[in-house]
C-alpha positions as CSV (number, residue, x, y, z in Angstrom):
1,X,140.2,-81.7,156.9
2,X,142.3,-85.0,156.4
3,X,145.3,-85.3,158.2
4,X,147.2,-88.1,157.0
5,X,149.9,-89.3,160.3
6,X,153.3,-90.2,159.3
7,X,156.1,-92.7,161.3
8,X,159.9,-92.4,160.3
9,X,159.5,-95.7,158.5
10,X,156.6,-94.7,156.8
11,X,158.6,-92.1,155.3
12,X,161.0,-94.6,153.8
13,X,157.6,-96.4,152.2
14,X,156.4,-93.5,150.2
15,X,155.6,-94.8,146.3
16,X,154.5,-92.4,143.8
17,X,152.8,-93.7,140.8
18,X,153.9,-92.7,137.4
19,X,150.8,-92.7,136.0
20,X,147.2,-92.3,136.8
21,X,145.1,-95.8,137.9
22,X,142.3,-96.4,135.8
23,X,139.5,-97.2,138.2
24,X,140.3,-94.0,139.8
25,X,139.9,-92.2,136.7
26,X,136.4,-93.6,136.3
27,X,135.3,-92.7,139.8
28,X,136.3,-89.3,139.2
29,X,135.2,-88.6,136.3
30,X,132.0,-90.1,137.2
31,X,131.5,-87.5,140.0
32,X,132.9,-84.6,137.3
33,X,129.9,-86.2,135.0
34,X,127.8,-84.9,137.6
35,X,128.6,-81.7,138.8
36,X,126.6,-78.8,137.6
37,X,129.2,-76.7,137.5
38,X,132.5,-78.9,136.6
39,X,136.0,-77.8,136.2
40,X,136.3,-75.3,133.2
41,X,138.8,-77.3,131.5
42,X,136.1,-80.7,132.1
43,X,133.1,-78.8,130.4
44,X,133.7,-79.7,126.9
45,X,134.5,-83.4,128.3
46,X,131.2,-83.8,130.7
47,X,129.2,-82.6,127.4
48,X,131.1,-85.0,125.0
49,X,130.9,-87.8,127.6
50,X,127.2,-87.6,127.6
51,X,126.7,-87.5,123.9
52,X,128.8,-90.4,123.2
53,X,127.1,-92.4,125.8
54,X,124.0,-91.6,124.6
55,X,124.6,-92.3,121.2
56,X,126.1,-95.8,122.3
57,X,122.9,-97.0,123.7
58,X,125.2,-97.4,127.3
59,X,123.0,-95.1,129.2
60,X,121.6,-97.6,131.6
61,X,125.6,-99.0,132.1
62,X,126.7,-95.7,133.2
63,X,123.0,-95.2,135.2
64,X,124.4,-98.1,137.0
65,X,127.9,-96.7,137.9
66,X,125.5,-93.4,138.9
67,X,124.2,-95.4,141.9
68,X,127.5,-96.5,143.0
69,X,129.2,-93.4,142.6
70,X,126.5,-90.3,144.0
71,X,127.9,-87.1,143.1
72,X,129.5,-86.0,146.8
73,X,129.9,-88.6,149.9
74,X,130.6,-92.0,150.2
75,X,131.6,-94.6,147.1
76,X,132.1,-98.0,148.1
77,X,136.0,-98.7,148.4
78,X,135.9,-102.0,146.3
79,X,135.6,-100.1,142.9
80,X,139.0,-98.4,143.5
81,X,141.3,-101.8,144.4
82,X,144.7,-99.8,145.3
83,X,148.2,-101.1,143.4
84,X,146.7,-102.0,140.0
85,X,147.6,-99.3,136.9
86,X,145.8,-101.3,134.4
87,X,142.2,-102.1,133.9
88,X,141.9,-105.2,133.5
89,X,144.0,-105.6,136.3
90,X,141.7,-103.4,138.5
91,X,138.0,-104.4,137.0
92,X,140.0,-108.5,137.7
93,X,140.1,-107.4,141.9
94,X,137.0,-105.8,141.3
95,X,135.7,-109.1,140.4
96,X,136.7,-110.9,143.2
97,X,135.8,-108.7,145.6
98,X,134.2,-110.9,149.1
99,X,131.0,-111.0,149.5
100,X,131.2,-109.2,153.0
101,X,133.1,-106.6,152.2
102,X,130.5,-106.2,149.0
103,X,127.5,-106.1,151.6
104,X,129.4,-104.3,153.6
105,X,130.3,-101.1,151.9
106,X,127.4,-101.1,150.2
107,X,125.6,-100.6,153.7
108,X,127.6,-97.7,154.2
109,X,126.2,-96.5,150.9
110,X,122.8,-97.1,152.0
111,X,123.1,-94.8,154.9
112,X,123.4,-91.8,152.4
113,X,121.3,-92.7,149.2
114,X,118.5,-95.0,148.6
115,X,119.3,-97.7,146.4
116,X,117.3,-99.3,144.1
117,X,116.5,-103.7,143.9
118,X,120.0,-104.6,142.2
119,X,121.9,-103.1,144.6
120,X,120.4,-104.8,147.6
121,X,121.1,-108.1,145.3
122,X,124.3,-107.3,144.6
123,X,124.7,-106.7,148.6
124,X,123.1,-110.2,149.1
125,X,126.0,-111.7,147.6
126,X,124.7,-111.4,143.5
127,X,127.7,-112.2,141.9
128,X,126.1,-112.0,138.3
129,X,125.6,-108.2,139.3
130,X,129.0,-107.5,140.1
131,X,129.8,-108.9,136.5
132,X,127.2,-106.6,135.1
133,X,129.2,-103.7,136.9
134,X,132.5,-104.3,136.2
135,X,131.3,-105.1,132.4
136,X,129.9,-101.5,132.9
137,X,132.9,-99.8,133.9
138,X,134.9,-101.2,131.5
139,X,132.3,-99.8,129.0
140,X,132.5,-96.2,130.5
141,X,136.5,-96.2,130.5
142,X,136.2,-97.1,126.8
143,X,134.1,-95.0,125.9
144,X,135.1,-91.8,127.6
145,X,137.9,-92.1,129.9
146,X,140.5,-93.4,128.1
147,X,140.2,-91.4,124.9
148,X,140.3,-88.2,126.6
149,X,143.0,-89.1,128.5
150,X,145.2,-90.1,125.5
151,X,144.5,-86.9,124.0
152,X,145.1,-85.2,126.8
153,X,148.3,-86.5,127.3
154,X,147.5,-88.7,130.4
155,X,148.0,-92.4,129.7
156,X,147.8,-94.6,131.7
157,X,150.5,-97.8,132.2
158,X,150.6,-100.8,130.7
159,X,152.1,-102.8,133.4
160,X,151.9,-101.1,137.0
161,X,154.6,-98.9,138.0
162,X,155.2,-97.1,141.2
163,X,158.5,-95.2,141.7
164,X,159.8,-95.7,145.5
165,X,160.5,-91.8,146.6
166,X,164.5,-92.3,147.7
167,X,165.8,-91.4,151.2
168,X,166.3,-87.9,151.9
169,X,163.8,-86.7,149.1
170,X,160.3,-87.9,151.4
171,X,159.8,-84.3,152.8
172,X,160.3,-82.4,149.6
173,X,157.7,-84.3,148.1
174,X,155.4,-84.0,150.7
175,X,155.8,-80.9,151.1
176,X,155.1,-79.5,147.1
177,X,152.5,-82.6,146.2
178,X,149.5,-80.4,145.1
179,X,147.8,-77.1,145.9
180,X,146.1,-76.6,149.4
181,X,148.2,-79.8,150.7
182,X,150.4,-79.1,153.7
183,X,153.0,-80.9,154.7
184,X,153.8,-80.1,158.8
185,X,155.8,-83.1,159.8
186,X,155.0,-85.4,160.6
187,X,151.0,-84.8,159.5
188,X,150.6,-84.3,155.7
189,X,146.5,-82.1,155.6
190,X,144.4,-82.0,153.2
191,X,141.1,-79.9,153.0
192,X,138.4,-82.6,152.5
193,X,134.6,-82.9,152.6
194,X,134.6,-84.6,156.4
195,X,137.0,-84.4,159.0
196,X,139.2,-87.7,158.3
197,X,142.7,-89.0,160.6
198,X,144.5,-92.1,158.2
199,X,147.4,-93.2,160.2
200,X,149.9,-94.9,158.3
201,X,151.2,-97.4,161.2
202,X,154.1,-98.1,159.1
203,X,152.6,-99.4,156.0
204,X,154.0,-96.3,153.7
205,X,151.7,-94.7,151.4
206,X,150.8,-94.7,147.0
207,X,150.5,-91.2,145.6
208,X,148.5,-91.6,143.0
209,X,148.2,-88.4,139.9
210,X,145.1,-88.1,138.8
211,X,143.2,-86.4,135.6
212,X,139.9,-86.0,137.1
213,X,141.0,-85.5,140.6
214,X,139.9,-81.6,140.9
215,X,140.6,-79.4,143.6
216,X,140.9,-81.7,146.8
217,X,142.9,-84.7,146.9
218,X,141.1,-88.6,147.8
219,X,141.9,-91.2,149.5
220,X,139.9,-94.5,150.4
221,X,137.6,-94.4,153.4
222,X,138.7,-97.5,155.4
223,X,141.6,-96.9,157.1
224,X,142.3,-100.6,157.1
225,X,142.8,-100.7,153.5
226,X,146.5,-100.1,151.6
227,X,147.1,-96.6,152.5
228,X,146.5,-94.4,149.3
229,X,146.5,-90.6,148.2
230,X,145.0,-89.4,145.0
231,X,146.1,-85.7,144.3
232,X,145.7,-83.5,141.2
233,X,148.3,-84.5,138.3
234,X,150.2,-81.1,137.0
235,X,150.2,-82.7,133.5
236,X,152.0,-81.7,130.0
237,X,150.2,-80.0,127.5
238,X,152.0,-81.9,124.5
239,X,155.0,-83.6,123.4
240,X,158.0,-81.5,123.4
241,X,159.3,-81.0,119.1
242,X,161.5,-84.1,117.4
243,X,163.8,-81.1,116.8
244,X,163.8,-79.9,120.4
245,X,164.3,-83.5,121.8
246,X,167.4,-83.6,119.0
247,X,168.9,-80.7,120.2
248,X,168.7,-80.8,123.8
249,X,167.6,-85.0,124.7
250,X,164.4,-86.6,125.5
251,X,164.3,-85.4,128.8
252,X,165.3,-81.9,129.0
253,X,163.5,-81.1,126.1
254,X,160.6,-82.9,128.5
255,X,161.8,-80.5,131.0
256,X,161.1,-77.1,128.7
257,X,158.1,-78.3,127.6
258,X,156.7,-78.8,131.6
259,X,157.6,-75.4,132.3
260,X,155.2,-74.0,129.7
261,X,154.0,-73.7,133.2
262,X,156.4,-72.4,135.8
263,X,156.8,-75.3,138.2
264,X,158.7,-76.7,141.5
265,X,161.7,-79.2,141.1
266,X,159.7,-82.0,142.3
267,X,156.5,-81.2,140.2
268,X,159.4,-81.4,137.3
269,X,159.8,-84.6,138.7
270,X,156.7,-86.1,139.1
271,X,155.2,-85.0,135.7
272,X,158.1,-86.7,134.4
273,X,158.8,-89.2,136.2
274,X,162.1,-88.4,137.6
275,X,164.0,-88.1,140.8
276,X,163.6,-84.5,142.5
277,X,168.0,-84.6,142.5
278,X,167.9,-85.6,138.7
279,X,165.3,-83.0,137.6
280,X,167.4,-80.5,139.6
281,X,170.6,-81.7,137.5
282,X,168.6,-81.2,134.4
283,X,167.0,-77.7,135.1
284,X,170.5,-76.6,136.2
285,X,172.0,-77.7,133.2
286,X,169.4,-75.9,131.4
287,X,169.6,-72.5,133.7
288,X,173.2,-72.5,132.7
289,X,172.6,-72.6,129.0
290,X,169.7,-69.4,130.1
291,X,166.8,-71.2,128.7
292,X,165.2,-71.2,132.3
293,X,165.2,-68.8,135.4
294,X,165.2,-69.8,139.3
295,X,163.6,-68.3,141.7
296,X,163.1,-69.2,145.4
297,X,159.6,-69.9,146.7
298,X,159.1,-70.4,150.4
299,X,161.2,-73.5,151.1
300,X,161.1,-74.4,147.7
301,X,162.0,-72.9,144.3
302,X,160.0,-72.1,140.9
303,X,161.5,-72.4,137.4
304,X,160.3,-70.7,134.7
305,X,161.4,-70.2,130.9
306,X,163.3,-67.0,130.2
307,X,162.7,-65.7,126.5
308,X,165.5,-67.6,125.4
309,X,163.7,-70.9,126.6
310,X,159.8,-69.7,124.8
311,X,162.0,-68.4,121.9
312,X,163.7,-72.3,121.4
313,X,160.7,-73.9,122.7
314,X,158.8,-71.8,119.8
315,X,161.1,-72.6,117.2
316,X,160.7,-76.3,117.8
């Protein structure tokens, strides 16, 4: 279980990130790459993957990433630098990651797996080998990670973004982030493969969506590092119609299309990037006009497309 500790001020620090982070997405996809049985939705993307890597000739690259990244456990914490949405950005702190911290986290790693020559260099301060593996993950994001995610409709930032959650709105998102969280102020618990306290001491914390993040939410292993939470994103299917969005706006046309999948007020929010008050303005105005229906769920409530809503929704 993770229990993540909460102060009053660290509920005035809580960020959420509008889009997935990069490095994440490569770390966990890299443990989806080897899961015998992945998602159902990730099959035809683990079997893809490992055509298109084979045909690349980048097998050995992403053998490389394999070593860092062992299918359950520990990953070393310096291939996931937290506050950077772009990957150059990320792959850049990568780079300069210290030398301890290097030899350090790879130790850690060594108490689970047994790593081969290049890894005990890198840990001895190689820096040419920590070239070789950030050149590597920038291979396997290009090859693999980035175009599913644009055609899944997951992109990822150009510039780093991180929407401060405002005052009054903390516990709502809390307590509605993703499936199997619980939110009992002031301890937000997660199921998780060890038993893990993160105490916030005031420092806030990054949620972060994620693509490949399936089933259990992540965070980083030193609790000394820039608290962050990586949860499953609830993302869109597709763009809503040009004729939808000129009929109704952008945004609530954005709104209909989310609820293809009946949803929260603050999942409408975080898929699109709104404000849990302004997503509740919009599916308001869109109850009103009986495209949607509200109901109440526990201390929440779910909207969901009346057949008014799928009719218009179809029609676009």
């Amino acid at each position: 279980m993770l229990r993540i500790h909460f102060s009053a001020d660290d509920l005035l620090r809580i960020r959420v990130a509008t889009t997935p982070d990069p490095l994440w997405e490569v770390v966990l996809s890299l443990h989806q790459w080897q899961h015998r049985r992945p998602d159902p939705d990730l099959v035809g993307w683990q079997r893809d993957a490992r055509r298109v890597v084979r045909s690349s000739g980048q097998s050995a690259a992403v053998t490389r990433l394999l070593t860092l990244v062992p299918p359950q456990g520990y990953t070393p914490d310096f291939l996931t630098p937290t506050g950077f949405s772009t990957l150059e950005q990320g792959l850049d702190a990568v780079l300069r990651t210290p030398g301890r911290r290097v030899r350090g986290e790879l130790a850690v790693l060594a108490e689970g797996v047994r790593l081969p020559l290049w890894v005990r260099e890198l840990a001895e301060g190689g820096s040419r080998h920590l070239a070789v593996v950030v050149a590597a993950l920038r291979r396997y994001y290009d090859l693999v990670v980035g175009p599913h995610l644009a055609r899944v409709g997951s992109p990822v930032a150009a510039e780093p973004r991180a929407r401060t959650v405002p005052v009054g709105e903390a516990h709502d998102v809390l307590a509605d982030l993703a499936p199997g969280l619980q939110w009992r102020e002031p301890v937000l618990q997660a199921p998780y493969p060890r038993d893990q306290d993160l105490y916030l001491r005031g420092r806030g914390l990054l949620l972060v969506p994620s693509h490949f993040c399936r089933r259990t939410p992540v965070t980083l292993a030193d609790p000394e590092l820039d608290p962050v939470l990586v949860f499953p994103t609830l993302a869109v299917d597709r763009e809503p119609s040009p004729d939808l969005v000129a009929l109704l706006g952008r945004t609530r046309a954005g709104v209909m299309q989310a609820l293809t999948t009946p949803r929260s007020t603050s999942e409408i929010g975080r898929v699109l990037n709104l404000s849990t008050s302004s997503a509740s303005e919009h599916a308001t105005t869109l109850r009103n006009a009986g495209l949607i229906s509200t109901t109440r769920r526990g201390n929440s409530v779910l909207h969901v497309l009346t057949s008014r809503g799928h009719a218009l929704l179809g029609a676009g």
